[in-house]
C-alpha positions in Angstrom: -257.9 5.1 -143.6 -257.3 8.2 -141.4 -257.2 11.8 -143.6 -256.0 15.0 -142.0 -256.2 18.3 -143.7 -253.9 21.0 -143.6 -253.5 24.6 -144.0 -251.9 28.2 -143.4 -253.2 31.9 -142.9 -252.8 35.2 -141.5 -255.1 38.0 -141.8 -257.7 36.2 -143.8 -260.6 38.9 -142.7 -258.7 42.1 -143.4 -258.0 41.0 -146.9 -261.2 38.8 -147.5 -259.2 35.1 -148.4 -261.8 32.6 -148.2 -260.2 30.6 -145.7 -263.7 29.4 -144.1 -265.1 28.1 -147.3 -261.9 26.6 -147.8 -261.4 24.6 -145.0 -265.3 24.1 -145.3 -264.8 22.1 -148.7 -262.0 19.6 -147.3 -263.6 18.8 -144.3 -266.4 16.3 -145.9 -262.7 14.3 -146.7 -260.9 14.6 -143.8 -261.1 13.3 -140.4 -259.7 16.7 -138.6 -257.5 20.0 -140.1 -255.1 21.2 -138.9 -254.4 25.0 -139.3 -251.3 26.9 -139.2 -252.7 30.7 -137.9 -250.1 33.2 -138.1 -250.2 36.2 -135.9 -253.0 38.0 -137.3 -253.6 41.9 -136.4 -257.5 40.8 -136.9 -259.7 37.9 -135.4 -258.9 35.6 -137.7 -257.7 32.8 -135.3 -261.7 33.6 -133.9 -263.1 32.6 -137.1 -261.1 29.6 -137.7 -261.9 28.4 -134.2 -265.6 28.7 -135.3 -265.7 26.9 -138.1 -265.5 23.0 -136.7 -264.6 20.8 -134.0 -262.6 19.0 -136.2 -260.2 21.8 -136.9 -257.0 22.3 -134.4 -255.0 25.2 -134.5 -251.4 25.7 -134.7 -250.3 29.2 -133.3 -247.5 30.4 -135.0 -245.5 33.4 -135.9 -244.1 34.3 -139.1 -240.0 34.5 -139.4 -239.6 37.8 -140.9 -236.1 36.8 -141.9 -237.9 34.4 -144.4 -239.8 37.4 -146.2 -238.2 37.2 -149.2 -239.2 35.1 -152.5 -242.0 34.0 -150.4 -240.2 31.3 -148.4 -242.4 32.2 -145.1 -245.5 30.5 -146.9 -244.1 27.6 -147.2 -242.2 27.3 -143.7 -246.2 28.1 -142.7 -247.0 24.8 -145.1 -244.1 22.6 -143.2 -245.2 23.8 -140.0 -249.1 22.4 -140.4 -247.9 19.3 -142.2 -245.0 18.4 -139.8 -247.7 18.9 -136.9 -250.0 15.8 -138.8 -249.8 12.9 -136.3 -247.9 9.4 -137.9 -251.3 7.7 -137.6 -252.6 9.6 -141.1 -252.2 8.1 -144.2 -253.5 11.2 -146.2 -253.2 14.6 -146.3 -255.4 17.1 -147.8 -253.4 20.3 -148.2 -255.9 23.9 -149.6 -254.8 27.2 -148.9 -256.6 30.2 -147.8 -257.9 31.6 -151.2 -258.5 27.8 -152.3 -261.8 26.0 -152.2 -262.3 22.7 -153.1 -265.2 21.7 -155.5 -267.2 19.0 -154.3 -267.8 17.0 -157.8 -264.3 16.0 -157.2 -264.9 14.1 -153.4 -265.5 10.6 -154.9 -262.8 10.8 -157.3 -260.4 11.5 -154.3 -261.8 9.0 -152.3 -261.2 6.1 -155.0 -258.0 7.2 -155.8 -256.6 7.7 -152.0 -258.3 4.2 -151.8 -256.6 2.9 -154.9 -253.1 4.3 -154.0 -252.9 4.0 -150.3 -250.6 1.3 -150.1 -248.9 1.7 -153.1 -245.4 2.9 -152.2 -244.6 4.4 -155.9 -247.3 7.0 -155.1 -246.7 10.2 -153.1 -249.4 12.3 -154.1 -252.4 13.0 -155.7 -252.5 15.9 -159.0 -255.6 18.1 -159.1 -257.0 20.6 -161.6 -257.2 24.0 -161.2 -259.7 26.9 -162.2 -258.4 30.6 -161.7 -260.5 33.1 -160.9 -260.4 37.0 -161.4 -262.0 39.9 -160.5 -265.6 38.4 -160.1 -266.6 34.8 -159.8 -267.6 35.2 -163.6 -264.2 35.4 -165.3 -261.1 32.4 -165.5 -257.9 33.4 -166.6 -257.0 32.0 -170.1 -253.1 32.9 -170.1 -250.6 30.4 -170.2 -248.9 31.9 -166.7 -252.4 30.2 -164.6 -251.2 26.9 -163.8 -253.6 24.2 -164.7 -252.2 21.7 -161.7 -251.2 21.0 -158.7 -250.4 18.5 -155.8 -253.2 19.0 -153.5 -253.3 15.4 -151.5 -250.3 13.8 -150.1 -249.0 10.9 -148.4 -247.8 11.1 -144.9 -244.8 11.0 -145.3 -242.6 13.2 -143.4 -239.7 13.5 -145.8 -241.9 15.7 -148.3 -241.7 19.2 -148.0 -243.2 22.9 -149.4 -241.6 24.0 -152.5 -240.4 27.3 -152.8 -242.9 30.1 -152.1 -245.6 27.1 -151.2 -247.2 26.5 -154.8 -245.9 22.7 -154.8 -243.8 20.1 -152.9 -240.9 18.4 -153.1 -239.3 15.2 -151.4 -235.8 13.9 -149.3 -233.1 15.5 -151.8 -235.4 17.9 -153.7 -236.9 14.7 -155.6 -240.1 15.7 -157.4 -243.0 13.6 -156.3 -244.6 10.7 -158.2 -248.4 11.6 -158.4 -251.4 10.2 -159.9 -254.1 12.5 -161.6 -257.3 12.9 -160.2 -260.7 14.6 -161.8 -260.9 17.2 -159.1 -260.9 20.6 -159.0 -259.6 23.5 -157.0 -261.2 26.4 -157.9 -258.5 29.4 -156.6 -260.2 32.7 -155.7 -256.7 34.9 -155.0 -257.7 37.6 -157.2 -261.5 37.9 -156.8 -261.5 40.8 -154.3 -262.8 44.5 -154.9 -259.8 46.8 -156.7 -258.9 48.7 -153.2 -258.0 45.5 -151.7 -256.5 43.8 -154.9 -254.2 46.9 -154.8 -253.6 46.0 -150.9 -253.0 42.4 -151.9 -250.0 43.6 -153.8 -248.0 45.4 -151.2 -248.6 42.8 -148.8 -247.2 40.6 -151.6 -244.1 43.1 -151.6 -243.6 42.5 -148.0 -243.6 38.8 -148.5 -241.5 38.6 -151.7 -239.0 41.5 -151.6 -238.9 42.1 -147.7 -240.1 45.8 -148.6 -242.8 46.4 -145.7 -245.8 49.2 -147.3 -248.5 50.5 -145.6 -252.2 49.8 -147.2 -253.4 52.5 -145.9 -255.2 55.5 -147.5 -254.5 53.5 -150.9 -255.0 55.4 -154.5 -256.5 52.6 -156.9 -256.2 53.5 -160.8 -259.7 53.2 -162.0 -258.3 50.4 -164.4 -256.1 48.6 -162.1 -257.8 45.2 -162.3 -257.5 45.1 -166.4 -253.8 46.1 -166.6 -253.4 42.6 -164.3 -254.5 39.9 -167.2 -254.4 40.1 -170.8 -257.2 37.8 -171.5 -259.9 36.1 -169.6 -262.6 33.3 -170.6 -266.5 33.5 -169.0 -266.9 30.6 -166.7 -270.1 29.2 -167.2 -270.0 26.0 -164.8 -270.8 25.7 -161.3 -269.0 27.0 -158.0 -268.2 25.4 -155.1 -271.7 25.2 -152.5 -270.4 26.3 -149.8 -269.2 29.6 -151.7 -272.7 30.1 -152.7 -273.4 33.1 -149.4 -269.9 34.9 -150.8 -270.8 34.7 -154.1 -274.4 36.1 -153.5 -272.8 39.2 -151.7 -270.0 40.1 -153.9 -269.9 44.1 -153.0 -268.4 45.2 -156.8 -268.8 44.7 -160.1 -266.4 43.2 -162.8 -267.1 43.1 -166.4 -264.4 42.0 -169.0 -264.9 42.2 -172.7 -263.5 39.0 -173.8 -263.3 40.0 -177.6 -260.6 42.2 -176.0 -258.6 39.0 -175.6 -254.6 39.9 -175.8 -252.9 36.5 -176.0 -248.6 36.6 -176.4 -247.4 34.8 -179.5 -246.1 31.9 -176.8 -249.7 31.5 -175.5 -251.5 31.3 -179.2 -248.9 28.7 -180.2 -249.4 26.9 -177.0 -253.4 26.9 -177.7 -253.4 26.1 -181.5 -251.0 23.0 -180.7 -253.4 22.2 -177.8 -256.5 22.3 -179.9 -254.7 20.0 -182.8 -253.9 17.5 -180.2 -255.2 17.5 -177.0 -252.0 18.7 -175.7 -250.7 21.1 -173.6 -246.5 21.6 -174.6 -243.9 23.2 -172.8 -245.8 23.0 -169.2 -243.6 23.4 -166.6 -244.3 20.5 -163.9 -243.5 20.2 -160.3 -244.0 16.8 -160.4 -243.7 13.2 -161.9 -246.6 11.3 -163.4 -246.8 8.0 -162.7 
């Protein structure tokens, strides 16, 4: 069984994404990465060079017609996965502020395993963890998403979805997916308020085609807490090979969580949850099979 992992980025040091770590905690899975690196006005092509032998790049340049709604991520997505050779069976997909926890590897393993020839399966569904503003906080809103298809077969019919959160298959099929106990722990919004702000007019450029400079940026002194509306303390373990980033975290975050503002939607969602066990009116970008 042959697994290839795959990936996009673009300016990963300017704006801090873990990309490293992240390709770092598929790579114990995968037989070789391949990496989409978009032409970055920093070195981070360098630093994904330097990370293993087992990673290949893909140079590529990003189609400014496609900056809108965020369709340029996930051309960047199709570009890495339509570059996997036929010989794969799997493929691991992360992205740059993604990191894989490594409790989940032998749960992967069975499952890709399990499913490898089973032609009713297309992909694997793993859990999620958001993090924000330090690696202490998760957010608790309904808006997180708690899933995601992270491991696919190779099959060159599937395709990103939208602005690259999910895929989709042939005639915009959603794909048939098995659950795994895995988690992706995503680390998008763990960055110091300056480059949070940043973060957000980059996102303009990528969204709404507006381009904004990040330079000489003015950062509210509350900025972060006008982002969420409630946040829960994570009290479980990180990914190890985020363990260096963690340790020099440059800020400081602190939430009160008795401050907890949860919409009327949200508190329904949780005291329905609570009674029994599930989670209603989720949207899902995928079958379960």
């Amino acid at each position: 069984m042959k697994v290839t992992g795959f990936s996009f980025i673009k300016n990963a040091v300017t704006y801090q994404y873990p990309i490293a770590e992240a390709l770092r905690s598929i790579l114990p899975l995968c037989d070789e990465i391949i990496v989409a690196v978009g032409d970055s006005s920093d070195n981070t092509r360098d630093l994904v060079a330097s990370i293993d032998s087992r990673i290949k790049i893909l140079d590529t340049v990003w189609d400014e017609q496609l900056k809108r709604d965020g369709k340029v991520l996930a051309s960047e997505t199709d570009k890495a996965f339509q570059a996997i050779g036929t010989d794969s069976d799997w493929c691991i997909y992360i992205q740059g502020d993604e990191v894989l926890h490594e409790d989940g590897y032998d749960a992967i393993k069975t499952a890709m395993h399990n499913w490898k020839d089973d032609p009713s399966v297309d992909g694997l569904l793993l859990k999620y963890r958001h993090f924000f503003g330090s690696y202490d906080y998760v957010g608790a809103e309904g808006g997180w998403y708690r899933h995601e298809i992270r491991v696919l077969k190779n099959d060159k019919s599937i395709y990103s979805y939208k602005d690259a959160q999910g895929f989709r298959k042939g005639d915009n099929k959603k794909l048939h997916v098995k659950p795994v106990e895995a988690y992706i722990h995503h680390y998008g919004w763990v960055q110091d308020p300056k480059l949070m702000k940043a973060r957000f007019m980059v996102k303009d450029t990528i969204y709404n085609a507006q381009n904004m400079s990040t330079e000489n940026i003015v950062v509210p002194e509350d900025f972060a807490f006008t982002l969420v509306n409630a946040l829960n303390v994570y009290t479980g373990k990180h990914p190890a090979v985020m363990a260096d980033r963690i340790k020099n975290i440059t800020w400081t975050f602190k939430y009160d969580t008795s401050k907890n503002r949860f919409k009327f939607k949200d508190r329904f969602k949780n005291f329905i949850e609570k009674l029994t066990g599930k989670r209603i009116f989720t949207y899902k970008n995928y079958k379960l099979i």
